[in-house]
N, C-alpha and C positions, 0 to 999 in steps of 0.2 A: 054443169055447175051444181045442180041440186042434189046428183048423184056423190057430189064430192061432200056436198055439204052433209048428207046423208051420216055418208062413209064415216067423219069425225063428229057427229054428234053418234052414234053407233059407238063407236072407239072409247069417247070419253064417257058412256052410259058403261060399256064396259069395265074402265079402268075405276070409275066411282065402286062401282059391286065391287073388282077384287080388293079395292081397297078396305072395302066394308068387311069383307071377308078373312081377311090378315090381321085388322083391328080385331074380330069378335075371337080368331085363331088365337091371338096373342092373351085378351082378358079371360078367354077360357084357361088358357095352358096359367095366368098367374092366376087365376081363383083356385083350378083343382088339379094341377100338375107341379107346380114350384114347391110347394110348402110340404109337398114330401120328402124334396132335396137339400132343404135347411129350413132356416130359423125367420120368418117374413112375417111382418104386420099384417092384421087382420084384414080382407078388400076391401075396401067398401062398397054399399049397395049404389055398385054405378052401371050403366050400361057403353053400349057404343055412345050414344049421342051426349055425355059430358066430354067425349074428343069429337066435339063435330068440326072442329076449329083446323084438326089433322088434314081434311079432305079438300080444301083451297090450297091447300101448303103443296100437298103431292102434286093437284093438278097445276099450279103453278110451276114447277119443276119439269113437269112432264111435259106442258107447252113450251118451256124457256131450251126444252134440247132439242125441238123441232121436230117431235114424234107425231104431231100431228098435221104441218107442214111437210113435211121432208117425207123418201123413202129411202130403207135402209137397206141393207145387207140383211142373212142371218142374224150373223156372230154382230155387226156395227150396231144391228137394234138391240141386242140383249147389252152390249156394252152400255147404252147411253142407258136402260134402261137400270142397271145394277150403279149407274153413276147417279142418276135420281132417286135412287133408294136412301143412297148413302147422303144424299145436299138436303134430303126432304127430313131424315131423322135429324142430321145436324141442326136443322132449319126449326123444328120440331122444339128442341132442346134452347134452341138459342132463343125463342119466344116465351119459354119459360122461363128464363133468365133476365132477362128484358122486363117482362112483366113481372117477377118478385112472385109469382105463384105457384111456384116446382114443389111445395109443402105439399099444394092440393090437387096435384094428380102423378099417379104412378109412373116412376121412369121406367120399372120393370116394364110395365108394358108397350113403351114407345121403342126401350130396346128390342122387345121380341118381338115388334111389327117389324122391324128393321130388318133383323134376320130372320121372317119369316120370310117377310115379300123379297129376297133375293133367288127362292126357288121358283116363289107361286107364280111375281108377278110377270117374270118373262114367261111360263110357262100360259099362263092364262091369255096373254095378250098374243103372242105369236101363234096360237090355235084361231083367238078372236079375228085376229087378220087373214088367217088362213079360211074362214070360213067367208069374210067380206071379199077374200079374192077368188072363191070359189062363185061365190054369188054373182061378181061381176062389178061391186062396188066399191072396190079399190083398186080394178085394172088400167093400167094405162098401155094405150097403144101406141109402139114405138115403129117408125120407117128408119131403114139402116141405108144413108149412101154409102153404094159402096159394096158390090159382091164379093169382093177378091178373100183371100188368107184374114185377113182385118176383120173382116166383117163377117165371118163364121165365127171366128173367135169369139167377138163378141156377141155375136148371137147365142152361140153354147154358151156363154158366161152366164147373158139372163136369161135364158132357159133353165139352166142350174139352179140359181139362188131363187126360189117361187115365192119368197118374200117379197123381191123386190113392186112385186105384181105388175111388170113389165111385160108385155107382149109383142113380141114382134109381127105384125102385120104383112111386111113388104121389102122388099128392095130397091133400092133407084142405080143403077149403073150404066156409065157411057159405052160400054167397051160391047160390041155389036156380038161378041162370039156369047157372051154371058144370056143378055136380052134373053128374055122367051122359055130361060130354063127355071130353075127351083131350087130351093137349099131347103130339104126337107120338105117339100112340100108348098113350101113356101115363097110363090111368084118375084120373078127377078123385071121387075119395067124398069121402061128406057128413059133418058132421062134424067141425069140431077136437079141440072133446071129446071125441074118443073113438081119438085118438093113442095111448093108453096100451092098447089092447086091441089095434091092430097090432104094436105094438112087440116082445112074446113070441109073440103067432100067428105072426109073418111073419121075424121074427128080423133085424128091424131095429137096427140099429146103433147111426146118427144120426139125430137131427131136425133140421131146418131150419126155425125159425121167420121169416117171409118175407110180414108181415103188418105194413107199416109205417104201416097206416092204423089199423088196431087200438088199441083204447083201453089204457091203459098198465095196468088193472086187472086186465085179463080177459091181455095179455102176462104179467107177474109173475105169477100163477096158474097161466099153463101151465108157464111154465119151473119152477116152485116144485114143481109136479105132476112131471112128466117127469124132471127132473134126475136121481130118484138110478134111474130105468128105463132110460135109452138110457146108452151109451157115454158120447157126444156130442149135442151141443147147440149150434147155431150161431145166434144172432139177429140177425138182419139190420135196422140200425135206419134209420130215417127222416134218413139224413146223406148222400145219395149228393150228391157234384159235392165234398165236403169233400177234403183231403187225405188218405190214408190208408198210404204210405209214411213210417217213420219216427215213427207217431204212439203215444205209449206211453198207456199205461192208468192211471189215478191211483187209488189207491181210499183212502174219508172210511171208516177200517173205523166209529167212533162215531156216525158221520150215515147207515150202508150206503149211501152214493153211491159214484158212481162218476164221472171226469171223463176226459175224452179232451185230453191236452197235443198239442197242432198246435204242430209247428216248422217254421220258415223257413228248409230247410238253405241254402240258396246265399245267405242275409244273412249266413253267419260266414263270416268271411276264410278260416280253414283251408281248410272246405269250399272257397272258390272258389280257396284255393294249390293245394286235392290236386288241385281238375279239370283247373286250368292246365298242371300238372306231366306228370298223366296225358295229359295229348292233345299236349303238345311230346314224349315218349318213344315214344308209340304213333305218331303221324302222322313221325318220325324213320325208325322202324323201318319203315312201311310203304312209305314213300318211296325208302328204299336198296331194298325188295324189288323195288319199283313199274317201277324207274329204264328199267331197260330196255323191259316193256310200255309205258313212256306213250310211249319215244322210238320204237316201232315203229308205233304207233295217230298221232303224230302226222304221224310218213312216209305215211302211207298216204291222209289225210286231205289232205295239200297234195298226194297224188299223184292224186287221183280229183276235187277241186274248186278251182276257185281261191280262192283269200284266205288267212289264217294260220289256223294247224292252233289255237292258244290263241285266245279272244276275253273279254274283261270287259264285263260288265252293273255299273251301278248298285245295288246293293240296300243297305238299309238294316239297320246290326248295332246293337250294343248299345246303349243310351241314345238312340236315334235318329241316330246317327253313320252315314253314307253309306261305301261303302267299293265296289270291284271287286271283285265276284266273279269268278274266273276258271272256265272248262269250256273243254273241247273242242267246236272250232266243229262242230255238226251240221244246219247250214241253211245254203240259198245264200246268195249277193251281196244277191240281190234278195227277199230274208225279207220283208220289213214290207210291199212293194207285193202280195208274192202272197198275203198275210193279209188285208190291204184287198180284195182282191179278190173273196176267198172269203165274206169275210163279207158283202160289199156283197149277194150275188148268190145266198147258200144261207144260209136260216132256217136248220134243224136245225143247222149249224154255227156258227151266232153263236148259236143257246142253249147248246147245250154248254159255246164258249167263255166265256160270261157265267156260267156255272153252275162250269167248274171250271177255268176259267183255262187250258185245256188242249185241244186237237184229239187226238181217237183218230186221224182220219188228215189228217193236217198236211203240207199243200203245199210247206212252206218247206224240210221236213229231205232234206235228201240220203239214199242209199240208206246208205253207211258209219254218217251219224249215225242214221237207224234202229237199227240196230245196239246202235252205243254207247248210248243211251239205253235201250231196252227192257233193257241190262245192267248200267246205270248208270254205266260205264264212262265216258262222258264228262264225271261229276264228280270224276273225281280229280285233276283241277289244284288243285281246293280245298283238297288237303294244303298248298297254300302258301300261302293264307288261314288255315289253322291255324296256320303256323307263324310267319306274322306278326300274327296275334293277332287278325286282324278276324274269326276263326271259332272254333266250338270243332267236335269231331269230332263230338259227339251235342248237338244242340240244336233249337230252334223251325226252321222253314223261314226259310230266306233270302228277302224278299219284297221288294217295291216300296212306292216310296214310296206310289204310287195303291193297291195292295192293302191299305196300313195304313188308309189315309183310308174307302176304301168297304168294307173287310169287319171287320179288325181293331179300330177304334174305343177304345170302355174299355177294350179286350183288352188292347192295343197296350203299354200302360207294365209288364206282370204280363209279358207275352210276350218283351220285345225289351227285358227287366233282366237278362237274359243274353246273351253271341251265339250266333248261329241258329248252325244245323247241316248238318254235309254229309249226316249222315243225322239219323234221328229218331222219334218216334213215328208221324208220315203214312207213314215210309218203309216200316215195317215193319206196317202197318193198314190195308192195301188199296191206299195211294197215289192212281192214277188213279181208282177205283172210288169214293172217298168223296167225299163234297159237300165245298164247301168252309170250310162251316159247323161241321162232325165237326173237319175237318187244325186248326180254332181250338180248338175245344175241348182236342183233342191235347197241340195246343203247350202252351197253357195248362194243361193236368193234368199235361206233362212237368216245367214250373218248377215247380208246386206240390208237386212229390211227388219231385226231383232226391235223389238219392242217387248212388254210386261204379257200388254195381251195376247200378243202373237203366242208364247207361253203356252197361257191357259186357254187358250182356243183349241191349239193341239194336243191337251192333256185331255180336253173333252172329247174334240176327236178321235184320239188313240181309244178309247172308253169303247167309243162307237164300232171304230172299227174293228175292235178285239171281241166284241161281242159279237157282231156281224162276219168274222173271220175272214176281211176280205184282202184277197193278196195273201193269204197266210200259204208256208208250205207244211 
């Protein structure tokens, strides 16, 4: 308990400084950086502390999304954390308005605390956590019932996300042949029933119930048992391949049920106005950034091979509508003869290529498009497939018509009721590395589970992994 309490008074000493830090960021930039870019009133001789008034408002916001109760994901803490940016500056502005005194202090500067702290304050805060769970004082340890398929799974899960500052400690499992082994290292006891006697010896946190084979009687007994002992309580139920962005929880309080509503976001119009809007504003801005890089990579491309630096393939968008995609050409003249050749004449290369559609070392590409492509850099013509509408910026892969027919199948109408994407869930999940079998699934968990952020999670991602060149050929 004092360790916890530790933990968020730590957090919130943290969040006070950036805050302090974005406020002095933003009076700086309006004292001696605005009034070179136009015409602005004289500042006044103010400091931070005539907005002392800002710093209950953030933290207000910041306790009311449960940053200091809860823990999150990565991307779900920078989410709530860029949704308190934006309720703290409204919040900001609306007590100016309320109080009738917006004459006597700058808005300039409340706006450019707003958009300052949408870099700094995730940025600052999720190192800050990073070092409390380095330390020890935001660890929670978790026991997993449950060794089987389930229960690695979610082990890797939090293993993966180090935000969560989850630990897995232990295993509990009935099943005699597991007993006695490890996952990772990490001891397998015997045992479900007797969850409730680690939980105070070892000072366990969470449970992870992670047993979806288990009979529903002997579930409802442990969680019934456990509940008011651990913190936390996570059950992991027998739904995997369901949607589960976006899916809210119903509860029958008179019947104690409980129902999981699954919606169809990209079947409401809105949804598919706000996607539309977002990838015409976003592929805009990236394209005025771009202008110059594409016009340099395309000089360079007519300068090192012959033929045109843009070329168009056939792939197949939305509704089964054919469209050009366009890339930067990264293979010779003679492409299709030197692939017939290679496969004519090397097994291990025509399974590969039958297995992922792809050559690790591909005869056809020129040395430049080596390049481009291990950076991805030879898809950005397809900012102009976005903005004539045959693409969206995050979507399913752009495929052929013969890759719908031999691999996509029943997929194909769930998959391509959106348009495909310049990047997307394969982009950012190994890419080259995964079967081709997994980039379907992908696709298909991308439509079934679209939301806004979903989006911009994988546009950060792609960022990540084109920099990191992971999966790339």
């Amino acid at each position: 308990m004092i360790k916890r309490a530790l933990s968020i008074a730590l957090l919130i000493t943290a969040d006070i400084l950036t805050i302090f830090i974005v406020l002095q960021a933003a009076i700086f930039s309006r004292k001696n950086i605005m009034p070179h870019f136009g015409s602005f009133p004289e500042f006044p001789p103010i400091d931070f502390t005539f907005f002392w008034w800002i710093f209950p408002v953030w933290i207000f916001f910041i306790t009311y999304e449960g940053l200091y109760a809860k823990r999150f994901s990565f991307w779900d803490e920078v989410k709530m954390l860029w949704k308190t940016v934006f309720f703290s500056t409204l919040a900001t502005f609306a007590i100016l308005y309320l109080s009738k005194t917006g004459e006597q202090v700058s808005r300039t500067v409340l706006v450019l605390t707003g958009i300052i702290a949408i870099p700094v304050v995730p940025v600052i805060r999720t190192n800050v956590k990073k070092l409390l769970i380095y330390s020890g004082l935001q660890n929670s340890k978790v026991l997993i019932l449950g060794a089987g398929e389930t229960g690695r799974l979610i082990y890797n899960a939090l293993r993966r996300d180090r935000n969560l500052g989850m630990n897995v400690v232990g295993f509990l499992d009935d099943d005699p042949r597991k007993i006695g082994g490890n996952i990772d290292g990490i001891k397998i006891h015997p045992g479900v029933d007797r969850a409730q006697k680690y939980i105070g010896r070892c000072g366990i946190e969470s449970i992870v119930i992670a047993m979806p084979g288990c009979e529903k009687k002997k579930i409802v007994s442990l969680v019934n048992q456990l509940q008011h002992k651990a913190r936390n309580i996570i059950l992991i139920p027998d739904l995997f391949g369901i949607t589960v962005l976006g899916t809210d929880l119903q509860h029958f309080f008179q019947d104690q049920a409980i129902g999981l509503e699954v919606k169809n976001n990209l079947a409401r119009p809105l949804n598919i106005f706000i996607k539309k809007i977002f990838d015409l504003i976003t592929s805009s801005v990236l394209l005025i950034l771009l202008a110059i890089p594409m016009l340099i990579i395309a000089a360079v491309i007519k300068a090192t091979s012959p033929g045109p630096a843009i070329f168009s393939q056939i792939r197949i968008g939305r509704h089964n509508r054919p469209f050009k995609c366009y890339k930067f050409r990264t293979m010779y003249k003679d492409a299709e003869e030197r692939l017939s050749y290679l496969l004519e004449n090397d097994i291990e290369a025509r399974n590969e290529w039958e297995h992922h559609w792809k050559l690790s070392n591909d005869p056809r590409v020129t040395k430049i498009g080596s390049f481009l492509r291990q950076t991805s850099l030879d898809e950005l013509p397809q900012i102009f497939n976005v903005l004539k509408g045959d693409m969206s910026l995050v979507g399913p892969r752009p495929v052929t018509k013969q890759e719908i027919d031999e691999y996509y199948k029943d997929q194909a109408e769930l998959c391509f009721g959106v348009p495909p994407g310049v990047t997307g869930l394969w982009q950012v999940s190994g890419r080259s590395n995964t079967a081709y079998d997994y980039r379907i699934t992908l696709d298909s968990w991308y439509v079934r589970n679209w939301n806004l952020w979903l989006d911009i999670v994988i546009l950060f991602k792609t960022v990540s992994v084109v920099i990191k060149k992971e999966g790339a050929v």
